[in-house]
C-alpha positions as CSV (number, residue, x, y, z in Angstrom):
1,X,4.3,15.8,44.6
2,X,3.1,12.9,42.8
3,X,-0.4,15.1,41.0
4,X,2.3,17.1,39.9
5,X,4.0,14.7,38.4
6,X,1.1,13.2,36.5
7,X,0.2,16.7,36.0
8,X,3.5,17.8,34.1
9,X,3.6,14.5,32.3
10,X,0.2,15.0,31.0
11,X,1.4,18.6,29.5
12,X,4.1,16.3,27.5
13,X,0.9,14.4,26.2
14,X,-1.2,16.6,25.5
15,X,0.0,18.6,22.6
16,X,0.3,14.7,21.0
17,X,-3.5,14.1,21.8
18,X,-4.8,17.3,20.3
19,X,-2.8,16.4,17.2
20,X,-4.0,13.0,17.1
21,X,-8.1,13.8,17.8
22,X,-7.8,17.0,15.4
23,X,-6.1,15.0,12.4
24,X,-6.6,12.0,12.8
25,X,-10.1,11.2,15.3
26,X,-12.5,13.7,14.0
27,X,-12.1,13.1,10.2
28,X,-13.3,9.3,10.8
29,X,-15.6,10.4,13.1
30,X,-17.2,12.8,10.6
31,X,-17.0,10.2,8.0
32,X,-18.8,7.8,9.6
33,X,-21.7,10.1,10.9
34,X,-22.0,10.7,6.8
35,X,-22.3,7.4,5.7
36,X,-25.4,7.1,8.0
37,X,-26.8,10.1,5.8
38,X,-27.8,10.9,1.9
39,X,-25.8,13.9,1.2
40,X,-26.1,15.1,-2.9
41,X,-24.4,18.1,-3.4
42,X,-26.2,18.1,-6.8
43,X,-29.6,18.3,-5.3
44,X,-29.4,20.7,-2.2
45,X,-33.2,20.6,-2.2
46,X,-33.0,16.9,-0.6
47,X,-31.0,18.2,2.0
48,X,-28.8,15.8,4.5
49,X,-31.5,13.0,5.5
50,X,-30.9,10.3,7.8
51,X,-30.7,6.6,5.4
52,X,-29.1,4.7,8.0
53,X,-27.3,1.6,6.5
54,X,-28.9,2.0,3.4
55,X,-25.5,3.4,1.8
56,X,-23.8,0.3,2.8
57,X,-26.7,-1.8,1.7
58,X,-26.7,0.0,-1.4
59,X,-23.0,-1.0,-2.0
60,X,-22.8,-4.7,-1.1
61,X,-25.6,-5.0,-3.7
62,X,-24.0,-2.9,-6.3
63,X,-21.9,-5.4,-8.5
64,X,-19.5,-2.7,-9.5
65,X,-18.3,-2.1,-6.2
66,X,-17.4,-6.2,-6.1
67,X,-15.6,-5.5,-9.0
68,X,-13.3,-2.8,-7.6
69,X,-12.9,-4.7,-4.3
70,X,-11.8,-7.6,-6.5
71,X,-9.6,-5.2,-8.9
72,X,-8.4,-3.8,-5.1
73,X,-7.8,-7.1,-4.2
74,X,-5.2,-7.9,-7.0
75,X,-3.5,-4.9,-6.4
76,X,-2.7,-5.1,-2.9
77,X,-1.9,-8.9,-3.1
78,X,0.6,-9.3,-6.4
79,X,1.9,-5.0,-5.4
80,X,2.5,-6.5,-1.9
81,X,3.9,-9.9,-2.7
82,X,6.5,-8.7,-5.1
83,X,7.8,-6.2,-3.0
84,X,8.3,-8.5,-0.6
85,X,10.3,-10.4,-2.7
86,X,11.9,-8.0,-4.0
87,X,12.8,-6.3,-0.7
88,X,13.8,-9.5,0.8
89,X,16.5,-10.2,-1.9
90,X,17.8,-6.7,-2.0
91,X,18.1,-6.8,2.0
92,X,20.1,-9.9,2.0
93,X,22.0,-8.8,-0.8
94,X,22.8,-5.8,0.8
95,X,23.4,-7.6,4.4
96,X,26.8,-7.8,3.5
97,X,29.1,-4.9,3.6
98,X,31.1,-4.2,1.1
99,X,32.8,-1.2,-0.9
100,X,30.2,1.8,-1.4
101,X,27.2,-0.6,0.0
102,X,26.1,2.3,1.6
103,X,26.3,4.4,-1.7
104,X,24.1,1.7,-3.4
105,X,21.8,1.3,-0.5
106,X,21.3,5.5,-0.6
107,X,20.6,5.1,-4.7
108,X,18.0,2.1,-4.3
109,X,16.3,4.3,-1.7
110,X,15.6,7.3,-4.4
111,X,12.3,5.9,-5.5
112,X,10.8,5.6,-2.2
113,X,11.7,9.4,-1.7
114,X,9.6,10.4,-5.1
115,X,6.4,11.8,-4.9
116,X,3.3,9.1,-6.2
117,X,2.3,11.9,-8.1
118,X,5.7,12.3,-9.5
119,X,6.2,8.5,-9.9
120,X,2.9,8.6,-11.8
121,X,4.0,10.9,-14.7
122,X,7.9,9.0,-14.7
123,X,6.0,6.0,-15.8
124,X,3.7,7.4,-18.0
125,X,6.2,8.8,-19.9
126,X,8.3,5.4,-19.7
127,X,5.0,3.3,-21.0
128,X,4.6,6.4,-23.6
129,X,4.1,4.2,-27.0
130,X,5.7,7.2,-29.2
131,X,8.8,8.0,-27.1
132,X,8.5,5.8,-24.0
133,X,11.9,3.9,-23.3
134,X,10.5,0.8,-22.5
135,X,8.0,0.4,-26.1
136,X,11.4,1.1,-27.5
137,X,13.6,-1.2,-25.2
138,X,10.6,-4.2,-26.7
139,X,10.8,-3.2,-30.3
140,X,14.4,-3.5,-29.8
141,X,14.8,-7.1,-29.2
142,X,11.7,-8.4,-31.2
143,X,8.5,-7.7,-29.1
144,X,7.3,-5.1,-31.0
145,X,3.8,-6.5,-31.1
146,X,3.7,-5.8,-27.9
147,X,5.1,-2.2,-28.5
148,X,2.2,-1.4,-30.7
149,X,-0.4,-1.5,-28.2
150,X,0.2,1.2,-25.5
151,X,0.4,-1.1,-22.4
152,X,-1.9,1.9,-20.4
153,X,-4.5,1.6,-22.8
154,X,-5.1,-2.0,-22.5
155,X,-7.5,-3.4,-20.0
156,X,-5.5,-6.7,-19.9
157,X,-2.3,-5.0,-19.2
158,X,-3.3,-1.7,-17.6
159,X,-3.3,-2.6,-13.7
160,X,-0.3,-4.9,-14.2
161,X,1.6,-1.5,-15.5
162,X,0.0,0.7,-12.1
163,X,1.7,-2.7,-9.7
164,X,5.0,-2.2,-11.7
165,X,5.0,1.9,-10.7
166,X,3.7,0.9,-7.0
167,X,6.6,-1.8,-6.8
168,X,9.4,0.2,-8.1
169,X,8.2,3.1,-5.5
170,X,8.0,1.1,-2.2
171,X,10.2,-2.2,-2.3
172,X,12.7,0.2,-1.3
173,X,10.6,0.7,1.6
174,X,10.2,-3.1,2.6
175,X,14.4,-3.2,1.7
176,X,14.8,-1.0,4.4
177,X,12.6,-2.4,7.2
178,X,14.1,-6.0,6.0
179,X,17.5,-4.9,6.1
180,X,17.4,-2.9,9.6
181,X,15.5,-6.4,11.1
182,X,18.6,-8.5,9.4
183,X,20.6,-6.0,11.1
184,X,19.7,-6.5,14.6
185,X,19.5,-10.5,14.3
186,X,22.1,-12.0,16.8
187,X,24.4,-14.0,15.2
188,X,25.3,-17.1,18.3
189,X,22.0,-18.9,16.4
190,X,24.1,-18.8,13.1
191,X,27.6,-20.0,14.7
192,X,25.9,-22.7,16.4
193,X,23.9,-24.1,13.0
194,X,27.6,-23.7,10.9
195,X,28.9,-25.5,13.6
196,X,26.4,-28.0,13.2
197,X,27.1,-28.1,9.3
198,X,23.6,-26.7,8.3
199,X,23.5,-25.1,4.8
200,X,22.8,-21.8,3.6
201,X,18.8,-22.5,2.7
202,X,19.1,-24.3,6.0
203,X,20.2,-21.4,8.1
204,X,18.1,-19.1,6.0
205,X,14.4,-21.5,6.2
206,X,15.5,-22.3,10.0
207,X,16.4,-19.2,11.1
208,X,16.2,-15.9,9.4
209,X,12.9,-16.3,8.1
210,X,11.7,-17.0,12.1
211,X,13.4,-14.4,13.7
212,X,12.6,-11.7,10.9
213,X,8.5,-12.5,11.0
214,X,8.2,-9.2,13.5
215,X,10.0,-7.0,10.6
216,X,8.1,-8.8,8.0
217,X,5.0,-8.0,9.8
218,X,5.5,-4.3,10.0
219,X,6.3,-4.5,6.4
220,X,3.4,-6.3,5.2
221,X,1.0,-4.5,7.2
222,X,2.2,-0.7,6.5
223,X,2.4,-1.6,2.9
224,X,-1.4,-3.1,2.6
225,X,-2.2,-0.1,4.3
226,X,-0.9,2.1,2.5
227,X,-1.9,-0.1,-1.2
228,X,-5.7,-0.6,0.3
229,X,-6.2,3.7,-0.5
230,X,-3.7,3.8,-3.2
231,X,-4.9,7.2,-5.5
232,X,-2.3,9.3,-6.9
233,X,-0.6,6.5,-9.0
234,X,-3.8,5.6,-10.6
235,X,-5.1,8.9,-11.5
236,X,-1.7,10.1,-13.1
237,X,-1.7,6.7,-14.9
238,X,-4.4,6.0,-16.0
239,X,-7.6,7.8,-14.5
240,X,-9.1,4.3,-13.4
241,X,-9.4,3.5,-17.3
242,X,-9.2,2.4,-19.3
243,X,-13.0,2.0,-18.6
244,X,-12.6,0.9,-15.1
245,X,-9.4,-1.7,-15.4
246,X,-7.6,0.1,-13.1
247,X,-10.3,1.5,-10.8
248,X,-9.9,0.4,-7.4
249,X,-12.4,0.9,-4.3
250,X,-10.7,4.3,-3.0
251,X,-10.8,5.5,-6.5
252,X,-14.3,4.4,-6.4
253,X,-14.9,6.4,-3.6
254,X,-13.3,9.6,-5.0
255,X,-15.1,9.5,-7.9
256,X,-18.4,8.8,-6.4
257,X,-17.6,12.3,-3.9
258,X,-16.0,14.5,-6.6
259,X,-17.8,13.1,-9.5
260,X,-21.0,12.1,-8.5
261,X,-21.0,14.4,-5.3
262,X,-22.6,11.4,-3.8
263,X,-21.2,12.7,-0.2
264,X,-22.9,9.9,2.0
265,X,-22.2,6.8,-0.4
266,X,-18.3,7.6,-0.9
267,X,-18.3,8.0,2.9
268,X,-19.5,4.8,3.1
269,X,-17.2,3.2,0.6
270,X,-14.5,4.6,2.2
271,X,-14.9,2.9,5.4
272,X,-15.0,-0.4,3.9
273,X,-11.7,0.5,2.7
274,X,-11.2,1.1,5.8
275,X,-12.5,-2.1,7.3
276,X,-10.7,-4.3,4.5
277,X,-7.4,-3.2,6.0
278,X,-8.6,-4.0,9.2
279,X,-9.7,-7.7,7.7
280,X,-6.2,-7.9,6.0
281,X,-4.3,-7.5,9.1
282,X,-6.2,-9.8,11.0
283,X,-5.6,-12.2,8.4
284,X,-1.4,-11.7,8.4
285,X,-1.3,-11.7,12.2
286,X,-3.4,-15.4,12.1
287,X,-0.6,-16.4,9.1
288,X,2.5,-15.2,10.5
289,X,1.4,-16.5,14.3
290,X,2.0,-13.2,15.9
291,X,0.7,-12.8,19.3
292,X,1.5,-10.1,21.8
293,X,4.1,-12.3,23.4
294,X,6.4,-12.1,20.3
């Protein structure tokens, strides 16, 4: 009896596997075996010949791709950070029940359930310098200097605008994983330190903050993840420009595939995309002391 039981549980799995290897295992696979390869769709006489790590060596030494891992860097980092923030005052905020909290909580979620794409055009037409509400909100109480210049247009202030869209689309996201974590916290360690007279910043440094690291974890991670290969945003918004302010290694790697039809270098540039978010998670588990105990 017992084959048949591994045997029946294996037909559970198996529809779950073939998913997995078809959508998820082969594409990497396939991307990899490219990168080992120079593949120009604009020159089919070349052919597909085997480079080995010469695309990779080709784009540590290129200094424009240090300057989209740098401008990818920002991103993820200040996108990440204040959505964390953010989230974490909006879950605490929203801890506490209260009259329609659950109508407010459904409303702060609508961002989160817009389409980048969609979120993309929303805030171009916010930023728009002719009828955008925000150039009109800063002309309206004395910035209009600032008004003038179309914030999208302006390599100083350009990326800053594409973190603004990204954070207004997914703190609700981190509110959410926050506020189901603060949900499940027992409460006997928060009697015990009101007994013991400790103060709110107390209770909150001593005791939330520890027993929330797992949620902030899953937070921190999904959204670097998810920022590291952030596209749609950027090309509604601004295109990468202007020039390349807001060009980050992903968009790189598009444009170097669909632009440049460079098949074999974007592959490669992609999978140190791919490898950063590997580094970056590394680097949060080490931080936030998580260990497979926890």
């Amino acid at each position: 009896m017992q084959p048949k039981i591994k045997l029946n549980n294996l037909g559970y799995v198996l529809p779950t596997l073939i998913f997995i290897i078809s959508i998820f295992l082969i594409p990497i696979v396939y991307t990899v075996v490219i990168s080992f390869f120079n593949w120009n769709l604009l020159r089919p006489d070349l052919g597909v010949r085997f480079v080995g790590l010469q695309n990779y060596i080709r784009a540590f030494r290129d200094s424009f791709t240090w300057e989209t891992m740098g401008r990818t860097f920002y991103f993820v980092i200040v996108s990440v950070l204040l959505e964390l923030i953010f989230g974490f005052i909006i879950a605490l905020s929203l801890n506490t029940e209260f009259k329609g909290w659950k109508v407010v909580q459904s409303i702060i979620l609508i961002p989160f359930m817009i389409a980048p794409v969609v979120v993309g055009f929303v805030w171009k037409f916010i930023l728009n310098p002719d009828y955008g509400p925000l150039p009109q909100l800063l002309m309206n109480i004395g910035f209009g200097s600032i008004a003038e210049n179309p914030l999208l247009a302006n390599p100083n202030s350009a990326m800053f605008m594409v973190i603004l869209a990204d954070v207004w689309e997914y703190t609700p996201f981190v509110t959410l994983v926050l506020l189901a974590g603060l949900k499940a916290l027992p409460q006997e360690p928060y009697e015990a330190a009101y007994v013991d007279g400790a103060s709110a910043i107390q209770r909150f440094f001593y005791i939330t903050l520890p027993l929330l690291r797992p949620s902030i974890m899953v937070a921190i991670v999904i959204r670097t993840l998810t920022s590291l290969r952030v596209f749609d945003t950027i090309f509604i918004m601004t295109g990468g420009g202007p020039g390349s302010a807001t060009e980050t290694l992903s968009f790189y790697g598009y444009r170097t595939a669909f632009q440049s039809y460079q098949m074999g270098y974007s592959s490669a540039i992609n999978l140190i995309s791919f490898f950063l978010a590997i580094v970056f998670t590394l680097v949060y588990m080490k931080i936030l002391g998580w260990d497979n105990n926890e």
